[in-house]
C-alpha positions as CSV (number, residue, x, y, z in Angstrom):
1,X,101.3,98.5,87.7
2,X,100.8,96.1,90.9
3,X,104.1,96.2,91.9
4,X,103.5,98.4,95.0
5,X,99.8,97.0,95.6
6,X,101.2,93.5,95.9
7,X,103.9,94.0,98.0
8,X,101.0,95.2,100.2
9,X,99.0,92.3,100.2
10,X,101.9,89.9,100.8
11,X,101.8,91.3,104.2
12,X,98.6,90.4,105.2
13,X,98.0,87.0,102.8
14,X,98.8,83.8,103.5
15,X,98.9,80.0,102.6
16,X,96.8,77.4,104.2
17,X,97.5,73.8,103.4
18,X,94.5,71.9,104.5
19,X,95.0,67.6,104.8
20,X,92.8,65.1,105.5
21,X,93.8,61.3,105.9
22,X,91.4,58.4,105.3
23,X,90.3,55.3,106.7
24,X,91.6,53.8,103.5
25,X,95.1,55.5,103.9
26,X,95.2,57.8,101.7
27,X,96.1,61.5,102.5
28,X,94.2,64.4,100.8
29,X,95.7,68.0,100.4
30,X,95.3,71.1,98.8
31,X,96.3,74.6,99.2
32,X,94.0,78.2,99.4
33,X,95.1,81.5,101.1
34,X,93.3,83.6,103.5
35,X,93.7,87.4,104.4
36,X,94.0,88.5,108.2
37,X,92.3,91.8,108.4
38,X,92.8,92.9,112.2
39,X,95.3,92.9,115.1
40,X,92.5,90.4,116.9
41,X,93.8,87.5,114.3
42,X,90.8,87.5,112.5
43,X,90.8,86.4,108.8
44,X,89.0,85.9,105.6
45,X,89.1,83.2,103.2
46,X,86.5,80.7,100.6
47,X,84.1,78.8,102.5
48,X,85.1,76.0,100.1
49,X,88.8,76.5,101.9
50,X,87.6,75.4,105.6
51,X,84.3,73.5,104.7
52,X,86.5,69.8,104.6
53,X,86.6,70.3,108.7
54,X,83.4,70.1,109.1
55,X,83.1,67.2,106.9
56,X,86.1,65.8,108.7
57,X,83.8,66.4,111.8
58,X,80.9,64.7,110.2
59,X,83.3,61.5,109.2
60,X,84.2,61.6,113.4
61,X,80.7,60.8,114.5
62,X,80.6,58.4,112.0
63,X,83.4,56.3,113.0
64,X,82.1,57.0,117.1
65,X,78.7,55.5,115.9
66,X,80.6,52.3,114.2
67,X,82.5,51.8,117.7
68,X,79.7,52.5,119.8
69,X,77.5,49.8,117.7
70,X,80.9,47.0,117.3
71,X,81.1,47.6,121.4
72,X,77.0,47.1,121.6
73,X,77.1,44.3,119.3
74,X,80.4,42.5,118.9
75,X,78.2,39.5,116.4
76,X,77.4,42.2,113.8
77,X,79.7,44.2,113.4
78,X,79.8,47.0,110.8
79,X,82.8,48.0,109.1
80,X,84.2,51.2,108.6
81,X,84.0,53.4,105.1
82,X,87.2,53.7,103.2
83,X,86.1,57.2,102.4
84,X,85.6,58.5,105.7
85,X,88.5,60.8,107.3
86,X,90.0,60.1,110.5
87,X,92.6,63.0,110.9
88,X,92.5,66.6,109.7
89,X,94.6,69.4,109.9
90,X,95.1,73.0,109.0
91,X,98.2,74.8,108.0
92,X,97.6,78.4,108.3
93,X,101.6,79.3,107.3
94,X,102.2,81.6,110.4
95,X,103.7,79.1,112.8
96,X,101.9,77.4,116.0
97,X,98.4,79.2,114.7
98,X,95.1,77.1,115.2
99,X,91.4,77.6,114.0
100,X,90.1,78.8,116.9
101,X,86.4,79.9,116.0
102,X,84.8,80.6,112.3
103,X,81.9,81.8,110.5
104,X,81.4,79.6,107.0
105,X,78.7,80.8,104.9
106,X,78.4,78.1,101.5
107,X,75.9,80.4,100.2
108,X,78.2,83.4,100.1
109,X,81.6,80.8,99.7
110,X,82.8,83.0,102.9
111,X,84.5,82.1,105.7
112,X,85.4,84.4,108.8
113,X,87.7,82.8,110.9
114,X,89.5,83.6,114.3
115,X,93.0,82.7,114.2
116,X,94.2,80.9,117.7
117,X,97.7,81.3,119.3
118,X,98.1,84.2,116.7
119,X,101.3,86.0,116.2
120,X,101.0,89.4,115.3
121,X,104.6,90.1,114.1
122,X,104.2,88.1,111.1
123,X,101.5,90.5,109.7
124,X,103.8,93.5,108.5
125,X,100.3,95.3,107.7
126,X,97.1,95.5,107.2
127,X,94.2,95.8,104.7
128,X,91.8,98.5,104.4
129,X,88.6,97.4,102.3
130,X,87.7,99.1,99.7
131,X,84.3,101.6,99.5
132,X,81.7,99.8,97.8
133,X,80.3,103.3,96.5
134,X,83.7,103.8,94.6
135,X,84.0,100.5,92.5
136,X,84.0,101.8,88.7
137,X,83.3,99.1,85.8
138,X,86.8,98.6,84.1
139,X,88.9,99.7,86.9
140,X,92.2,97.5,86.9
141,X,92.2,94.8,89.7
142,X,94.7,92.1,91.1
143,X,94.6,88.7,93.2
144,X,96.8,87.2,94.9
145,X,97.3,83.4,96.1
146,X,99.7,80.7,95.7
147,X,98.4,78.3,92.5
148,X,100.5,75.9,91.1
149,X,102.1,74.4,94.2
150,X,102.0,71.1,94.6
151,X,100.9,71.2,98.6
152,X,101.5,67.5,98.8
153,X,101.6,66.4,103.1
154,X,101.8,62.8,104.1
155,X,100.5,61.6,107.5
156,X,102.9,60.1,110.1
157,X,101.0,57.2,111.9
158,X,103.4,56.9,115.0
159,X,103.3,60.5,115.8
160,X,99.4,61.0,114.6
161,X,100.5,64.1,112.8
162,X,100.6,65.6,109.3
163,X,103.8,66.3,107.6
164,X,104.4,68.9,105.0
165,X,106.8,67.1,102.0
166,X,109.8,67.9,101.6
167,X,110.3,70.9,98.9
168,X,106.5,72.3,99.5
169,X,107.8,75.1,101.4
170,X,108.3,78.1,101.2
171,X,105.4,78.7,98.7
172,X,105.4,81.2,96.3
173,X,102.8,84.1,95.9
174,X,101.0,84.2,92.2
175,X,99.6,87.3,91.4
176,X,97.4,87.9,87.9
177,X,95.8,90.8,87.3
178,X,92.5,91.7,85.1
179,X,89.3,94.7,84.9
180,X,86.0,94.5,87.0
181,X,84.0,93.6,84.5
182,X,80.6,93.5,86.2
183,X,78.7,93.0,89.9
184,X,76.7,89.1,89.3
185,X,73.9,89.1,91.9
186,X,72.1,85.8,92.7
187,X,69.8,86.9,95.0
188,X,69.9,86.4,98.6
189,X,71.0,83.5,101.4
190,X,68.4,81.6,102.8
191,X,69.4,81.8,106.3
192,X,68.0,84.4,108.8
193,X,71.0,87.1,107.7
194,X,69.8,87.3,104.5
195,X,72.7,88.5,102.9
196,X,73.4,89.6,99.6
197,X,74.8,87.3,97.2
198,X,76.7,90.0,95.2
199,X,80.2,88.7,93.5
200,X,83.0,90.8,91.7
201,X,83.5,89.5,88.0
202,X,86.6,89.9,86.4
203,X,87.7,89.7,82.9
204,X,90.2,86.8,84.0
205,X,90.0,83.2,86.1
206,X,91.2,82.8,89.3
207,X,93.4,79.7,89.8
208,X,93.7,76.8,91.7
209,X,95.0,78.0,94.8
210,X,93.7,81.6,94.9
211,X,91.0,80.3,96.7
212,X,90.2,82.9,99.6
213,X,92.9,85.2,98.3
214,X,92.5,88.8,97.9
215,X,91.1,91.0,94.7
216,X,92.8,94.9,95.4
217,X,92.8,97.4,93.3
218,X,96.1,99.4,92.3
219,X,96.4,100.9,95.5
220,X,96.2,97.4,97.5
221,X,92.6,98.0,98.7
222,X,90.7,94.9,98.7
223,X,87.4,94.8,96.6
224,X,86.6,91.1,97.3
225,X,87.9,87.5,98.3
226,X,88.7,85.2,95.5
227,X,85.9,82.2,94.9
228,X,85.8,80.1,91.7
229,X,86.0,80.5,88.0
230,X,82.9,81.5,85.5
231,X,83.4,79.7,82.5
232,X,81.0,81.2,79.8
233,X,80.2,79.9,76.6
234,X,80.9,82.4,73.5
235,X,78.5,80.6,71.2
236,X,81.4,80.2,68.2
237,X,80.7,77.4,65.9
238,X,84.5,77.7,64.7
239,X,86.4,75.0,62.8
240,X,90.0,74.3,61.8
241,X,91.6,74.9,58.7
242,X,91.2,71.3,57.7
243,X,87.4,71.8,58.3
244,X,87.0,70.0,62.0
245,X,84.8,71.9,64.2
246,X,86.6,73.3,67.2
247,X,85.7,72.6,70.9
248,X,82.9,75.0,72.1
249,X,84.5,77.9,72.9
250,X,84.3,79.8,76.0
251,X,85.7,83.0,78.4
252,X,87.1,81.7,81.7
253,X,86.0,85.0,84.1
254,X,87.1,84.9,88.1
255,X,84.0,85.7,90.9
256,X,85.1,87.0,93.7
257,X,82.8,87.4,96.6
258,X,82.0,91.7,96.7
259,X,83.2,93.5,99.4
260,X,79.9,95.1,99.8
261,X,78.7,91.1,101.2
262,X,81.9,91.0,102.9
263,X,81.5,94.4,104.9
264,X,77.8,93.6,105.6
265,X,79.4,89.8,107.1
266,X,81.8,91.8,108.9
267,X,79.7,94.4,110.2
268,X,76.8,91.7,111.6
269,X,79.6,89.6,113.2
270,X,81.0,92.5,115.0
271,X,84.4,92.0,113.3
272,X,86.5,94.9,113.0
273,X,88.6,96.0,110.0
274,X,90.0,99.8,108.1
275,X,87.7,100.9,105.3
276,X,88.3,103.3,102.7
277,X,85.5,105.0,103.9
278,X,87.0,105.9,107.1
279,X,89.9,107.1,105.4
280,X,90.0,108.5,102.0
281,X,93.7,109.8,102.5
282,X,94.8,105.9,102.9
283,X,97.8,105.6,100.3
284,X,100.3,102.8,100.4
285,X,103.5,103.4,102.7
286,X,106.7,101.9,101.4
């Protein structure tokens, strides 16, 4: 039912393996996707995929401060946090591109991001958004991203760089498919946009690694970006045939953010992009 739709989407989705390395040594990675909508490189994914650079950045003027105050007062020194990152790097899985530039909105868990040193021959094709007007309760819908990967990276001191293990690569797409269920409004963000909180709820969860992946509908038009998993409790007092209660029960349900947000992001950044609305003859070309 997808099979055309997905094939789509794998044109214009993409991994991004995001590491951090720590004071204490340790190295932190995880994998999300994100979606490049435009020949300009720029892209969508979760906020909650790019917010660790900006705690990475926060961790930097951190460490300056220690070595500004060690250099000021070499008789007290202060020691430097375990926790606190001193290298970070994105992955974008298009080779030689950078983060150039990006919105991040928490409130919304969207990111728009401009993609440096982009290469457009590695984007077969690209999305059109779906019409906001045209989203119908129940209608089948898709997402795409690349859970179950182990994205594991280790950090190469001598070089100062991140390596991606051995194995990791290439990563495999992971599509699962479910209805629209329901828009879930929360109101409105508290910054000076004011923007809708509006998210797509779907009858199943996202997964690990969906994160900033596409939701399409059967024809590979995208009706939001993938952001976390609902889980809702289904008030069952249930027990066993031996007579132990079961575990609450609940319904894992994906939110994704809606694409009426995302076009009214899109729209106020200036960003462009092919809607549905500007073409209702858009089918998908084999």
């Amino acid at each position: 039912m997808f099979a055309d739709a997905c094939e789509k989407m794998m044109k214009c989705t993409f991994p991004v393996i995001c590491s951090r390395h720590f004071i204490n040594g340790n190295v932190e990675s995880g994998v999300g996707a994100f979606v490049v909508i435009n020949p300009e490189g720029w892209a969508l994914t979760a906020a909650h995929v790019v917010i660790p650079v900006v705690k990475h950045r926060e961790c930097i003027r951190k460490i300056q401060d220690v070595k500004e105050w060690n250099a000021a007062h070499p008789d007290e020194p202060k020691a430097l946090e375990g926790e606190w990152s001193d290298h970070h790097s994105f992955w974008f899985g298009i080779p030689g591109t950078e983060l150039e530039n990006a919105y991040i909105n928490m409130e919304l868990d969207l990111a728009v991001i401009k993609l440096k040193n982009f290469r457009k021959e590695y984007v077969k094709e690209y999305p059109t958004f779906k019409d906001p007007n045209k989203i119908r309760t129940g209608t089948s819908l898709c997402r795409l991203g690349f859970p179950f990967t182990n994205a594991a990276t280790s950090f190469d001191a001598n070089k100062n760089v991140f390596v991606i293990n051995e194995g990791v690569l290439p990563i495999p797409f992971f599509p699962n498919d479910g209805i629209y269920t329901r828009t879930v409004s929360s109101g409105k963000t508290k910054d000076e946009d004011a923007f809708d909180k509006l998210w797509i709820e779907t009858s199943t969860p996202g997964l690990r690694g969906q994160s900033g992946g596409p939701i399409f509908d059967r024809e590979g038009r995208i009706v939001g970006i993938q952001s976390r998993t609902a889980h809702m409790k289904l008030g069952f007092k249930s027990t066993f045939q031996s007579g132990d209660p079961m575990p609450e029960q609940v319904m894992n349900l994906g939110l994704g953010v809606h694409i009426k947000t995302i076009l009214d992001v899109l729209n106020r950044k200036g960003v462009k992009y092919k809607s549905e609305a500007d073409d209702d003859g858009y089918r998908i070309i084999g």
